[in-house]
C-alpha positions in Angstrom: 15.0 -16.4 -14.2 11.4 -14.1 -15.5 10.2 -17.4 -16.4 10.3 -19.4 -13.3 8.4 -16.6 -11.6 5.0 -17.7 -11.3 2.1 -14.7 -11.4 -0.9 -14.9 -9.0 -4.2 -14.0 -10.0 -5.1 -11.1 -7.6 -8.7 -9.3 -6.5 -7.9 -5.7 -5.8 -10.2 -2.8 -4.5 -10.1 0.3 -5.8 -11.6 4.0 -5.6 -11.6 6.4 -8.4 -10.2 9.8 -7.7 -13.0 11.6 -8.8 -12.9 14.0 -5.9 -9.1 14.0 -5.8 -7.7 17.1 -4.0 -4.8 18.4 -1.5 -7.0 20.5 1.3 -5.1 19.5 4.5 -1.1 18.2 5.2 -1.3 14.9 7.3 2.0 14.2 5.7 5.5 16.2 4.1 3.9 15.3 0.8 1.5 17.0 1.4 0.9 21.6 1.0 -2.6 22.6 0.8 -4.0 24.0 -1.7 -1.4 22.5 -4.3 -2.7 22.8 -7.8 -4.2 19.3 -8.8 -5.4 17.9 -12.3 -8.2 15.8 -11.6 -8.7 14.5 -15.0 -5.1 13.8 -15.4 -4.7 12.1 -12.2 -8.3 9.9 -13.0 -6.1 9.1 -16.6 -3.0 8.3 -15.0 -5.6 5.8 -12.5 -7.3 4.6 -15.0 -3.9 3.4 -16.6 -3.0 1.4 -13.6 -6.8 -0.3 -13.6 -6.0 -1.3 -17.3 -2.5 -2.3 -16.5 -4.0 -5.1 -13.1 -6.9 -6.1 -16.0 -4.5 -6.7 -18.8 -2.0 -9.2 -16.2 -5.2 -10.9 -15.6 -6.2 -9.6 -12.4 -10.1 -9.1 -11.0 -10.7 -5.6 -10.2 -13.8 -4.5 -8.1 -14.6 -0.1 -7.3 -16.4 1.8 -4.2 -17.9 4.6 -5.3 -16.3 7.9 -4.6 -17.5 10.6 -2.4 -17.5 14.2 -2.2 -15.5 15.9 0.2 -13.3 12.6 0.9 -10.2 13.7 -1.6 -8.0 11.0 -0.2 -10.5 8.0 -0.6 -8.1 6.9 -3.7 -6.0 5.6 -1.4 -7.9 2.4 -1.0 -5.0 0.3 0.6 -5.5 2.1 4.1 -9.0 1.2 4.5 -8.6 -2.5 5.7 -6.3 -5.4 5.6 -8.1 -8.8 4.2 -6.3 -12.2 5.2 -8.3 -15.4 4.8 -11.3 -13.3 4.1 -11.3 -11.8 7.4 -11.2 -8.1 7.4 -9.8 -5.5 9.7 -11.1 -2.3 9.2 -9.7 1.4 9.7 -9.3 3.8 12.1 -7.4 6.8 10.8 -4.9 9.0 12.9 -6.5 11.6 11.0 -9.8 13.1 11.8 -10.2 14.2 8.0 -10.0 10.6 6.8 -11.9 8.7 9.4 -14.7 9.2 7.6 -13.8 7.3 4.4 -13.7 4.3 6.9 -17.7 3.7 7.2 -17.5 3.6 3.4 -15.3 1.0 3.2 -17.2 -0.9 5.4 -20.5 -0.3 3.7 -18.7 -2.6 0.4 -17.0 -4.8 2.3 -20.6 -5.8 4.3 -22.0 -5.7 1.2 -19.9 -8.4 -0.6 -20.1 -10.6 2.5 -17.0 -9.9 4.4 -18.0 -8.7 7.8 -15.6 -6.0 9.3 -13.9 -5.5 12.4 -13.9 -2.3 13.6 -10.4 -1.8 15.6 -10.1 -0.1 18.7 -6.5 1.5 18.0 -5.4 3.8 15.3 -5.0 1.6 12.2 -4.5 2.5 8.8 -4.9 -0.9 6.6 -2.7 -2.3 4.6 -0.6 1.4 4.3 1.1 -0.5 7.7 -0.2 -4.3 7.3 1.4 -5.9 5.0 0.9 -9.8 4.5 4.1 -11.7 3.3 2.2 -15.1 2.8 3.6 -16.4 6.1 3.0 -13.6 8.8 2.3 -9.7 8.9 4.6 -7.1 8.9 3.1 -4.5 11.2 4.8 -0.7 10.7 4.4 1.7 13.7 5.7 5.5 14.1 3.6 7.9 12.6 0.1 6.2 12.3 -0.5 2.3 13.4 -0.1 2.0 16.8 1.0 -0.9 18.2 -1.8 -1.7 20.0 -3.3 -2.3 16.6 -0.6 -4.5 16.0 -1.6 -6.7 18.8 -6.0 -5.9 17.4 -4.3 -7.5 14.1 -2.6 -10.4 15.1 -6.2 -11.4 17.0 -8.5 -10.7 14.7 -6.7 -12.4 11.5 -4.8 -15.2 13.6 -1.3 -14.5 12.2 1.7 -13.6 13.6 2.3 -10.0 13.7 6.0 -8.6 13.2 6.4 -5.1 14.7 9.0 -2.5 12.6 9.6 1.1 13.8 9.2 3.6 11.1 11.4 6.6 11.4 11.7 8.6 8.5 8.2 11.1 7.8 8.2 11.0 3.8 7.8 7.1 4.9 5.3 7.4 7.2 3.0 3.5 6.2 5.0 0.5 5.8 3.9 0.6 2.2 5.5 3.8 1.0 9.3 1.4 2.2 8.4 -1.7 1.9 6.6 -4.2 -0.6 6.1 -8.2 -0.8 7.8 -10.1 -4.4 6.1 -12.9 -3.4 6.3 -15.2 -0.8 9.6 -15.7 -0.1 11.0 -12.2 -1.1 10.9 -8.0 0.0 12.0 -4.9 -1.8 12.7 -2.2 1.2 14.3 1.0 2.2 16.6 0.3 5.3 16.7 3.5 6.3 13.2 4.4 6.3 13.6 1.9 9.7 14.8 1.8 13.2 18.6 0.2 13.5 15.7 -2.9 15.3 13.3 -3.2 12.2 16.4 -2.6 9.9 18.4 -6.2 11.7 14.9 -7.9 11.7 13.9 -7.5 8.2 17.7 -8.4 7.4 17.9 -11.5 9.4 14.4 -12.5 7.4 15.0 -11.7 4.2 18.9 -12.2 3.6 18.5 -12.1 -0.2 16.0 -8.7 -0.4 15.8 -6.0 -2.9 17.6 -3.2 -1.6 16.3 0.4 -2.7 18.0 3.5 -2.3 16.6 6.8 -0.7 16.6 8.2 -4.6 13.9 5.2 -5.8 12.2 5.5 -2.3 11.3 9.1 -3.1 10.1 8.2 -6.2 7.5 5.8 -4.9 9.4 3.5 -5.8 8.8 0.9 -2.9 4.7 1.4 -3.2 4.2 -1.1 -5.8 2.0 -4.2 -6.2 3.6 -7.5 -7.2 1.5 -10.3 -8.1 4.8 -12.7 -8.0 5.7 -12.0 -11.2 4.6 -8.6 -12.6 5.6 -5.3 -10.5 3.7 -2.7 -11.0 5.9 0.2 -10.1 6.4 3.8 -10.4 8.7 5.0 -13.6 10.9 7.3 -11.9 12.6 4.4 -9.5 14.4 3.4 -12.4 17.5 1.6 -10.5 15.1 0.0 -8.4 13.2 -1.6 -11.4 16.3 -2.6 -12.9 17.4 -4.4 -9.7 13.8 -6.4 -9.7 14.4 -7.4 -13.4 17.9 -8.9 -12.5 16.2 -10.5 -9.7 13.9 -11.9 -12.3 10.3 -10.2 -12.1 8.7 -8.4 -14.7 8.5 -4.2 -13.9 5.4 -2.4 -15.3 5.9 0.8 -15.3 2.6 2.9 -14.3 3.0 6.6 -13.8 0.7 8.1 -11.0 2.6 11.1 -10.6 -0.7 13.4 -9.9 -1.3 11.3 -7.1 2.1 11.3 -5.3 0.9 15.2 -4.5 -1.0 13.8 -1.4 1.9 11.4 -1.2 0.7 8.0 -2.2 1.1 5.6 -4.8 0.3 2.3 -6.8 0.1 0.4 -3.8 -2.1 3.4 -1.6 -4.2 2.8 -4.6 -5.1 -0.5 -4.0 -6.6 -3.0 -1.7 -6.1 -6.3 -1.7 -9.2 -9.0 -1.4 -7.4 -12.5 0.1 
């Protein structure tokens, strides 16, 4: 079945972790002052840029800046749909920051940026199927933002209830195949969510808690490829018989201030 799977060329965003540090808990991943390898954690990122080039995929960089460790985590600084951007407001004073950065590019490039009202963290709770948005609330998106969203990119906005902290975005239980297709964590969701994503996606990928831990369920697919974490090994192996391709990327370094391949990376639509 690999072969029927058809791979779409993808623009992603990045940020180098050049300034990559754990000084403040804003999740259970999270302990201050936890010893971090900067240049093995810019290695391990560097081997997921060449891993997006090598599939055939555009890459573009913001620059990194001092004193902004979690700016890595690219995906939470805006959701693009249709070239219309929604920017970030972060629940988090020490991150609210990174969002003028953001910004700064996306201005740059040509993509003017809404500035939402509510607490919104990008594409860490956005996430667009091809058809509509999924929308995660519970521990940072309000869902006011939900409704900001639905205005401001003209698609219709699904509301899930996250309920689990060590899932506290959409992204680190949830990721889009491709258009027709999920891979999720039930239980990272209200008994709600869990019967809505069921009833939309009879046929999903199914993770366990064990492969949700392992950042398993914050991966990129570009239809074909899925770029995923090693250590959700059962998870990988249930994509394969599903017919995509895993590619294993190991960003270990990074999971310290609990993100992943997907935290890593905005998408450009």
């Amino acid at each position: 079945m690999s072969d029927t799977r058809v791979p779409r060329r993808r623009r992603f965003l990045v940020c180098e972790p050049r300034h990559f540090a754990v000084r403040y808990s804003i999740n259970p991943w999270m302990h201050p002052d936890t010893p971090v390898d900067v240049d093995l954690a810019q290695e391990q990122w560097h081997g997921l840029i060449s891993a997006y080039r090598a599939h055939g995929h555009d890459v573009d960089t913001v620059e990194p800046v001092p004193g902004l460790p979690d700016m890595v985590f690219a995906a939470n600084s805006a959701v693009v749909v249709d070239g219309r951007v929604l920017g970030s407001l972060f629940h988090a004073p020490e991150r609210r920051p990174e969002s003028l950065h953001y910004e700064t590019w996306f201005t740059s490039a040509g993509y003017p940026v809404h500035r939402p009202r509510s607490v919104c963290e990008g594409e860490g709770d956005l996430v667009w199927t091809g058809r509509y948005i999924l929308a995660g609330t519970g521990f940072r998106t309000t869902r006011d933002a939900h409704r900001e969203a639905q205005e401001v990119l003209g698609h219709p906005v699904i509301g899930l209830t996250l309920v689990d902290p060590y899932f506290y975005h959409l992204d680190t239980a949830l990721f889009v195949l491709d258009d027709d297709n999920i891979a999720y964590y039930p239980e990272a969701f209200s008994p709600g969510s869990r019967e809505v994503l069921a009833r939309l996606y009879p046929d999903a990928v199914v993770a366990t808690r064990e492969d949700a831990l392992a950042f398993g369920l914050n991966s990129v697919s570009d239809g074909r490829h899925v770029f995923i974490a090693p250590r959700a090994e059962a998870l990988a192996a249930r994509v394969a018989e599903h017919g995509y391709v895993p590619v294993p990327v190991d960003l270990s370094e990074l999971h310290k201030a609990g993100g992943g391949i997907k935290c890593c990376t905005q998408e450009i639509r």
